[in-house]
C-alpha positions in Angstrom: 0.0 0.0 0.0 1.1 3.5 -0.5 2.7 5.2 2.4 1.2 8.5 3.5 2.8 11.7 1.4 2.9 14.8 2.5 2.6 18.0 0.6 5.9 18.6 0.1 6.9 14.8 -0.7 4.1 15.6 -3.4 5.8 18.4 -4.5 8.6 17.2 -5.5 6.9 14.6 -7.6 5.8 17.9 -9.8 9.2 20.3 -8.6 7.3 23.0 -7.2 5.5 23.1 -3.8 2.4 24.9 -2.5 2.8 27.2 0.1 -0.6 25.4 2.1 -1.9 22.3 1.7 -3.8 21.5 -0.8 -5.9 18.9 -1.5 -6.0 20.2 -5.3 -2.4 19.6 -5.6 -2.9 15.8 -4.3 -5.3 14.9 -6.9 -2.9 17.0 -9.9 -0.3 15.2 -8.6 -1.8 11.5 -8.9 -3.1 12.5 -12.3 -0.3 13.1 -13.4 1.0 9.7 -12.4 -2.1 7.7 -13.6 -1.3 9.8 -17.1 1.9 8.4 -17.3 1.0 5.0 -16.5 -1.3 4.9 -19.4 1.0 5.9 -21.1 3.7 3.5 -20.5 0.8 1.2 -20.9 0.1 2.3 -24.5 3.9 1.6 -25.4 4.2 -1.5 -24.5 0.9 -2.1 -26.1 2.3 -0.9 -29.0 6.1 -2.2 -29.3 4.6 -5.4 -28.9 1.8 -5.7 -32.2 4.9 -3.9 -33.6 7.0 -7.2 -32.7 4.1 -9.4 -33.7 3.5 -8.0 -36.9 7.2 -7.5 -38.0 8.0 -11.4 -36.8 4.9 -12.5 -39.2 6.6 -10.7 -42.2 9.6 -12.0 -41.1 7.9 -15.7 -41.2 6.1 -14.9 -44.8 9.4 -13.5 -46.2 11.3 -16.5 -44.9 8.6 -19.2 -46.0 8.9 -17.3 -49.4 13.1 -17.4 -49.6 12.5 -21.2 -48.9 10.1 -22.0 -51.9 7.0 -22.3 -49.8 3.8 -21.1 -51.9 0.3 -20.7 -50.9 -1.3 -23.6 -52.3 1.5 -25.9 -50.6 0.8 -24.0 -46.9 -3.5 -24.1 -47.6 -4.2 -26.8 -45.5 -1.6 -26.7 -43.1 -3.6 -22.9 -42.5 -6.6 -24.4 -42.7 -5.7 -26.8 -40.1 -4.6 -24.0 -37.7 -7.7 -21.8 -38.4 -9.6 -24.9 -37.5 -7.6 -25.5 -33.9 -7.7 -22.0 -33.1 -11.4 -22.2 -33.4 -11.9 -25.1 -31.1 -9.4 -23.1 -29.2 -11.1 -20.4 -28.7 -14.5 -22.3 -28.5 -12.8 -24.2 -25.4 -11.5 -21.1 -23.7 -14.9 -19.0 -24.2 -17.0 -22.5 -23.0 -14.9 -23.6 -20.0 -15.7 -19.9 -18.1 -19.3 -20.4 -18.5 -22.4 -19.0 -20.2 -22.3 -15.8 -18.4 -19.1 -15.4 -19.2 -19.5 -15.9 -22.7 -22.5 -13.4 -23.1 -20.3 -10.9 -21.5 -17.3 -10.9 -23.5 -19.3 -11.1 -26.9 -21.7 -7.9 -25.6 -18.2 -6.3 -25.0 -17.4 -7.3 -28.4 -20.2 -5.8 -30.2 -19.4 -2.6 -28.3 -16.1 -3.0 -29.2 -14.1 -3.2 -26.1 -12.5 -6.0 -25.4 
């Protein structure tokens, strides 16, 4: 748990300190953090479908060098599209009905 901050321990989180307390300050100060959390947040989100996507085009351009064309790879995708259905079919199933009816109203309001 956080330990109890004073005014001026707050202050320095922002370099300038108020002359009174001020409960103001507190929540300006704890913004500020949150902000910065999301936004850490959103980097990582990001650098990582970066990495995903730049790994799949380094797998396509590799399969490619190596003589690998589409209509040899069909049904090995068509195999994996098939197990990552029953994959996902399994993991939506095993949490329950309400579960289910939950995540697929988030989906239709698009947060998910």
């Amino acid at each position: 748990m956080m330990a109890e901050l004073n005014d001026h321990e707050l202050a320095d989180l922002l370099g300038e300190p108020p002359r009174t307390p001020d409960p103001g300050f507190r929540v300006d100060v704890f913004a500020r953090i949150t902000e910065a959390a999301r936004r850490r947040a959103a980097l990582q989100r990001a650098f990582r479908q970066v990495g995903a996507f730049a790994l799949i085009g380094l797998v396509i351009a590799a399969a490619q060098t190596f003589g690998l064309t589409w209509d040899a790879a069909q049904p090995v995708v068509i195999a994996a599209v098939f197990v990552g259905a029953a994959y996902l079919f399994a993991h939506l199933t095993m949490a329950g009905p309400g579960a289910v009816l939950g995540r697929s109203r988030a989906a239709l309001r698009g947060r998910f």
